[in-house]
C-alpha positions in Angstrom: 0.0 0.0 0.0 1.4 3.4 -0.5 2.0 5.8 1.7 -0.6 8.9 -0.5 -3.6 9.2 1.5 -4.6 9.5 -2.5 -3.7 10.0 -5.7 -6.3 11.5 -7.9 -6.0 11.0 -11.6 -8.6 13.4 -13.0 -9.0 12.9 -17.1 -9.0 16.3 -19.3 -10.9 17.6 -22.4 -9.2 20.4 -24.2 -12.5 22.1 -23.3 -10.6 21.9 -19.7 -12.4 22.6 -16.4 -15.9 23.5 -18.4 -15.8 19.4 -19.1 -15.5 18.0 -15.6 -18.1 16.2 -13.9 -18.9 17.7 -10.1 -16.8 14.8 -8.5 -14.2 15.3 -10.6 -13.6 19.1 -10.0 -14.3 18.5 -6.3 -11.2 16.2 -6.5 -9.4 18.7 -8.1 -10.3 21.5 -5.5 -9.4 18.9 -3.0 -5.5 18.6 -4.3 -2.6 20.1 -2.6 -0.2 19.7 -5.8 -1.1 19.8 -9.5 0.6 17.7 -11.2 0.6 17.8 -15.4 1.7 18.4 -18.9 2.4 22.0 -19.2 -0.5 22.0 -21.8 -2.9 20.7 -19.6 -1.8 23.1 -16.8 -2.4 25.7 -18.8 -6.1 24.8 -19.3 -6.8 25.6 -15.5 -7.2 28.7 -13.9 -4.5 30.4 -11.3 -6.3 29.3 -7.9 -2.3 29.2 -5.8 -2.1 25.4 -5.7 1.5 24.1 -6.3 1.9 23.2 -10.2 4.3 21.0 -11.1 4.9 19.7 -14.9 5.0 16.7 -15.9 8.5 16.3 -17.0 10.0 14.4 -20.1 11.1 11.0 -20.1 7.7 10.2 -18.3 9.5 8.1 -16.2 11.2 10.9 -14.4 7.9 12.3 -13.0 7.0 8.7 -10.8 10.1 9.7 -8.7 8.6 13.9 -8.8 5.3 12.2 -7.6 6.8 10.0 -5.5 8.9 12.8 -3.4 4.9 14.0 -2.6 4.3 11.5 -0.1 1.7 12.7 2.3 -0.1 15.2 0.3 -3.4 15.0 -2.1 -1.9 15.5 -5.7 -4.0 15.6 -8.7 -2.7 14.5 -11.7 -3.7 15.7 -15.8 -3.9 13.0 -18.2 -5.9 12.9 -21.3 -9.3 11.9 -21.8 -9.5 8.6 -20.5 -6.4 7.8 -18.3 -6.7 4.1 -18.9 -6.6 4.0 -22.5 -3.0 4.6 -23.6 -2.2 7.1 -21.1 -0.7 7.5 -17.7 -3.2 5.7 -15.3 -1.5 2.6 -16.3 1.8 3.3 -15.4 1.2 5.2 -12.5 -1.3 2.6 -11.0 1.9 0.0 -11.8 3.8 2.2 -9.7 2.0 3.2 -6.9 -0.7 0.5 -6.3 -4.3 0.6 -7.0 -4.9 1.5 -3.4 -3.6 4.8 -3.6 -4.7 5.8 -6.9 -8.6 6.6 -7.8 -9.2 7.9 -11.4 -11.7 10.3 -12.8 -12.0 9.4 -16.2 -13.3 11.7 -19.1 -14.3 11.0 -22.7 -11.4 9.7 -24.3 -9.7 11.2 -27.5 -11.2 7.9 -29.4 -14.8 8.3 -27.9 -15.1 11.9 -29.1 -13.7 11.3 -33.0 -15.5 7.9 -33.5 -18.4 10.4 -32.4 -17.9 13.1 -35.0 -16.7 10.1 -37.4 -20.2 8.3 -36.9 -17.8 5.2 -36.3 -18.5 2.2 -34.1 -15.6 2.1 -31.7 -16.0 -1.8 -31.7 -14.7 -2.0 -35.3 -12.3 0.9 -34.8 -8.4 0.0 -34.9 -7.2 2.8 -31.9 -3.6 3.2 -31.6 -1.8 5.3 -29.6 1.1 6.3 -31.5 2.8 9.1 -29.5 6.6 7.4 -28.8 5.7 4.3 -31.6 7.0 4.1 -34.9 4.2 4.6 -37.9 5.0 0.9 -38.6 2.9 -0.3 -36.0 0.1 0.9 -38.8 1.2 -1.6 -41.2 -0.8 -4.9 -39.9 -3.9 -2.8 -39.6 -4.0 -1.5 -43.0 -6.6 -3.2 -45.7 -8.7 -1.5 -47.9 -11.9 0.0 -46.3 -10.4 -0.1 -42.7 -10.7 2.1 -40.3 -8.4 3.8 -37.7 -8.5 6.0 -35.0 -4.5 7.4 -34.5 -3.2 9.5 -32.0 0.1 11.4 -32.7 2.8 13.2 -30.9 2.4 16.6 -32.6 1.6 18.3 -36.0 5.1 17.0 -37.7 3.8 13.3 -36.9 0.6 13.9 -39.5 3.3 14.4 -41.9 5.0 11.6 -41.6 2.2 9.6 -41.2 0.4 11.2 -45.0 4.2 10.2 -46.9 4.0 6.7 -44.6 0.8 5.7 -45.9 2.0 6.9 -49.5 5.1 5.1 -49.3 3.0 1.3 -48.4 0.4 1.8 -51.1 -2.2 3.1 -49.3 -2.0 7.0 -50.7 -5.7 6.8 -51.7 -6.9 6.4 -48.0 -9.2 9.4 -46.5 -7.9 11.0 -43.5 -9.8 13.3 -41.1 -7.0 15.5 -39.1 -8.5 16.0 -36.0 -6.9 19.1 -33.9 -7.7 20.2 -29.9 -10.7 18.2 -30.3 -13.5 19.5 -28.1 -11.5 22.5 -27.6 -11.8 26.3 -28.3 -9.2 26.1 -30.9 -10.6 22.6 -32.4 -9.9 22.4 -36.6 -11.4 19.2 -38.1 -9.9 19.1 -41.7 -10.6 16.4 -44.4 -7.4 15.4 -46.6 -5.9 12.6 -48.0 -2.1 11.2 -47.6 -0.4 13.6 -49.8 -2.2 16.9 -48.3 -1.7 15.6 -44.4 2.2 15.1 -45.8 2.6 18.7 -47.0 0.0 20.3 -44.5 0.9 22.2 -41.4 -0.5 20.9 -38.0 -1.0 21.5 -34.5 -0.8 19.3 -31.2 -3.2 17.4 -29.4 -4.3 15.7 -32.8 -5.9 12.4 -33.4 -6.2 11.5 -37.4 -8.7 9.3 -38.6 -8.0 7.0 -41.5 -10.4 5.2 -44.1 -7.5 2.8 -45.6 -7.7 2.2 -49.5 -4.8 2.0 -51.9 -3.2 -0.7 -53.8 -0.6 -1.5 -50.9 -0.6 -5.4 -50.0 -2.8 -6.2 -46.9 -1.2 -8.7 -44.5 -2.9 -12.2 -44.6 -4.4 -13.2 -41.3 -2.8 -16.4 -41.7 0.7 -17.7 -41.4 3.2 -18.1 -44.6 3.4 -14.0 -45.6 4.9 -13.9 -48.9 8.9 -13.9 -48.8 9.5 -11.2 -51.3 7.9 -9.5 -47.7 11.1 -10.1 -46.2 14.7 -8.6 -46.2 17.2 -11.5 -46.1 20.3 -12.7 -47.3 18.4 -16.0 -48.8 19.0 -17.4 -45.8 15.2 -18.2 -44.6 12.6 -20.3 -43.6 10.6 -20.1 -47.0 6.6 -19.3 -46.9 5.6 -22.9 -47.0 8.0 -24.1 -44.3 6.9 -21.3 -42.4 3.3 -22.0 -42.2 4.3 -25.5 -41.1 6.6 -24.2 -38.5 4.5 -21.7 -37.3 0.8 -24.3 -37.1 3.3 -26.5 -35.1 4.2 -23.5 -32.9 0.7 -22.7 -32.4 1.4 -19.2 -30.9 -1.7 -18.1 -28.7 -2.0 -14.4 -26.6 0.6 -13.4 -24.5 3.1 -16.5 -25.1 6.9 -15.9 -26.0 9.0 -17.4 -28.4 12.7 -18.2 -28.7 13.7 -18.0 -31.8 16.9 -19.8 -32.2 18.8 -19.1 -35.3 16.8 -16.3 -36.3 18.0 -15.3 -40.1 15.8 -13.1 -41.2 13.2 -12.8 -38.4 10.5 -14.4 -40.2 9.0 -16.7 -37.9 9.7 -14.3 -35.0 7.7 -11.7 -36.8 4.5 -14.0 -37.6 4.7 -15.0 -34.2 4.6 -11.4 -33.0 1.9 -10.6 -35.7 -0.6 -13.6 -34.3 -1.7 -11.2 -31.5 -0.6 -8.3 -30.3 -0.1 -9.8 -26.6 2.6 -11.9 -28.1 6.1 -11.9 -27.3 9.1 -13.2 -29.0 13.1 -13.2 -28.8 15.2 -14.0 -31.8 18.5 -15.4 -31.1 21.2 -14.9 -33.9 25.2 -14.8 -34.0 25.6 -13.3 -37.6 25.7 -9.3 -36.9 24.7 -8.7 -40.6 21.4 -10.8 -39.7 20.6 -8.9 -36.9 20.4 -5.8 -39.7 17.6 -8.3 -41.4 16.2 -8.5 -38.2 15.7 -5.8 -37.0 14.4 -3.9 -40.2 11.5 -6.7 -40.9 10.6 -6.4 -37.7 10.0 -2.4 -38.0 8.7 -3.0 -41.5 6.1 -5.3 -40.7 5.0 -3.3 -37.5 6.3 -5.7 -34.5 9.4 -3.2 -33.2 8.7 -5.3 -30.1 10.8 -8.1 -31.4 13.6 -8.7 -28.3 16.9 -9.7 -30.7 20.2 -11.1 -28.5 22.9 -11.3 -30.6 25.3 -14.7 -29.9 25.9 -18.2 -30.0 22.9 -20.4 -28.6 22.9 -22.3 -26.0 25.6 -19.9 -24.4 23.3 -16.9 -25.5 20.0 -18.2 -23.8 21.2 -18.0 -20.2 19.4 -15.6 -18.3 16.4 -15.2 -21.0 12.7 -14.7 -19.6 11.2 -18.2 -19.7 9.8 -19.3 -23.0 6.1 -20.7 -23.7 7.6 -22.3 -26.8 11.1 -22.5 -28.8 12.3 -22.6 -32.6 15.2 -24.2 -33.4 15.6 -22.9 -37.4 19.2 -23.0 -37.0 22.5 -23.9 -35.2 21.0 -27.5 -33.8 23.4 -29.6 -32.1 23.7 -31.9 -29.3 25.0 -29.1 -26.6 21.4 -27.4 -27.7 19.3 -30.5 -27.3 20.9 -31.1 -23.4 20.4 -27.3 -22.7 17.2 -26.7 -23.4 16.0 -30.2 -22.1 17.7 -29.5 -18.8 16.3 -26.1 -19.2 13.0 -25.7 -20.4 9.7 -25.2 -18.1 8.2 -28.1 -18.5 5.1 -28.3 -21.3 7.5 -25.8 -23.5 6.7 -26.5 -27.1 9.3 -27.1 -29.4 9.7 -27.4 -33.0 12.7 -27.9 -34.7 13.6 -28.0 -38.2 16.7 -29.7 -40.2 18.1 -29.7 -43.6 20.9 -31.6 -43.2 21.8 -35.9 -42.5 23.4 -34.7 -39.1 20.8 -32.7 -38.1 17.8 -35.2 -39.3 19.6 -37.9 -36.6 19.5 -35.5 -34.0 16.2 -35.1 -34.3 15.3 -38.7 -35.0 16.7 -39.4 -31.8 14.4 -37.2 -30.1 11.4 -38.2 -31.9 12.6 -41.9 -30.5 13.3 -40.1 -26.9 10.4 -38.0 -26.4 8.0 -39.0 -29.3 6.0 -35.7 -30.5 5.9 -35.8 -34.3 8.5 -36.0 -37.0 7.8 -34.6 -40.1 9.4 -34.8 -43.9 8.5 -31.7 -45.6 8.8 -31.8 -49.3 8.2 -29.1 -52.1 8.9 -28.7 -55.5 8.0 -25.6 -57.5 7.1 -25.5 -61.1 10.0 -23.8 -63.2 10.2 -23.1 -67.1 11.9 -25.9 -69.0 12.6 -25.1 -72.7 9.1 -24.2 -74.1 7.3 -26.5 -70.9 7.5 -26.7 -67.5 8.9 -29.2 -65.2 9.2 -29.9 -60.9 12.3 -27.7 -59.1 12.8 -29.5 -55.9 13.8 -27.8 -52.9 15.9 -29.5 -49.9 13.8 -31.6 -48.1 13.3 -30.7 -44.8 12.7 -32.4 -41.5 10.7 -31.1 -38.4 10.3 -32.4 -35.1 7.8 -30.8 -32.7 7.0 -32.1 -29.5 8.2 -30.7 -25.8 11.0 -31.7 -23.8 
């Protein structure tokens, strides 16, 4: 339990004070010390309260709040505080015993209003401190998103982002200080948001539509989606690997031997609650890596760079583990000796030496062992004839 008698979260409209309900502003007459962003501070009238802004990293303002121990501090947030904003962290923080929130219409509740949207089928993203690319999953023709942005310069970006992918045909609705005395609501498209000039708070709303790619739902993306060296688990490979992984909400993944960051990144794009670490000792990979990960909006990718098993010790605890490279019998004994138990694992060889190793464990732990073969049809002369690809064998099973 904290020591704050309270800590009073009250959530603010640009229309400031004039949107509070009576509790609300009671708790806000209450407070001993204001805390906010200088923005919302400024919505307030001078009543002689301490006033303290909200300082930048975010993080440095828990210890600011926390040297306020024994007073009633009120703290600005936007809208609603509990939909990505600071009630989160701070409740983290401080225990939900000392905090109570007062929450206001968010930024999303008030422009799926003037959109006519249901919020249900909405895509809301908070994108203040995220890269654009987080977009990228979400975007299919006739989708629609809610975004929130860090400042004017981020609708921009966000107009020569959606240009870039394909989607420069999308409707956008820049929405600026909504509710407030200074709130613009202009109707554009990607290349007038990109050359426009914009103020903060804004929230833009998209209507996606373009000839960019949509990302299937399913596993197997396309390769030519990937940046690699060649070095890959192919599309159909993947889908195997990835059905056998069976990656469900909140789960991580090891990815041992992770090339490219393919099946790290489908893993990551099977729900947003997923987590995933891709283990690979080629610096040049780790390049690949990291820029499919960005591309294909899952920045969240964890990447340890090293030697596995060496470069596993001391890695959060994995719900199930890939093996697309680097299997030996120094791997096998570490993660059997190492593994939670029920961890899933799927491995996959292309190689005589490799296919024993994993023979033996099909004989030593059943699970199932697979032969994968594909073949690809390829021009020959004025016909076509079968181009077979290394045949490759998976085991999956738990150790």
């Amino acid at each position: 339990m904290s020591e704050f008698p309270w800590i009073t979260i009250i959530g603010l409209g640009e229309d400031g004070p004039d949107g509070l309900t009576p509790a609300s502003l009671a708790a806000l007459q209450k407070a001993e010390t204001i805390m906010g962003p200088p923005r919302h501070l400024a919505l307030l009238p001078e009543t002689g309260v301490e006033r303290i802004s909200w300082p930048v990293p975010f993080a440095d303002g828990l210890e600011t709040l926390a040297g306020f121990a024994g007073r009633q501090v009120a703290v600005l947030a936007s809208g609603d505080p509990f939909w990505f904003g600071a009630g989160t962290v701070i409740t983290r923080r401080f225990g939900t015993g000392a905090v109570r929130t007062f929450p206001a219409p968010s930024t999303f509740a008030r422009a799926a209003a003037l959109m006519g949207w249901g919020l249900e089928k909405t895509v809301c993203l908070g994108l203040h401190a995220a890269p654009l690319q987080r977009l990228r999953p979400q975007l299919a023709s006739g989708a629609q998103l809610l975004v929130l942005l860090r400042d004017g310069d981020a609708v921009c970006a966000l107009g020569q982002y959606l240009e870039d992918v394909g989607f420069g045909s999308s409707q956008l609705t820049v929405m600026e200080a909504l509710g407030g005395k200074s709130e613009r609501v202009t109707r554009t498209n990607p290349s007038g948001a990109a050359t426009g000039t914009w103020a903060h708070p804004v929230c833009v709303a998209i209507t996606a539509a373009g000839a960019g790619p949509a990302l299937p739902a399913t596993a197997g993306l396309p390769d030519d989606l990937f940046q690699s060296d060649g070095v890959m688990t192919k599309r159909a490979v993947r889908a195997m690997t990835l059905s056998a992984l069976a990656p469900c909400a909140g789960e991580r993944l090891w990815d041992i031997g992770g090339g490219s960051g393919s099946v790290s990144v489908e893993w990551l794009l099977a729900h947003p609650a997923c987590q995933a670490i891709a283990i690979e000792p080629r610096e040049d990979r780790i390049g690949f890596i990291r820029a499919n990960a960005r591309t294909l909006g899952v920045d969240r990718l964890e990447i340890v760079t090293g030697n596995a098993p060496d470069a596993l010790d001391g890695l959060p605890a994995p719900d199930a583990v890939f093996v697309g490279g680097g299997l030996s019998t120094d791997l096998i004994e570490y993660l059997k000796n190492t593994l939670p138990p029920g961890t899933r694992v799927v491995a996959n060889a292309v190689t005589i030496e490799a296919e024993a190793l994993l023979a033996g464990l099909h004989t030593e732990k059943g699970g199932e062992l697979l032969r994968l073969d594909f073949s690809v049809a390829r021009p020959l002369g004025s016909k076509r004839s079968w181009d077979a690809a290394y045949p490759i064998v998976q085991w999956s099973g738990t150790l």
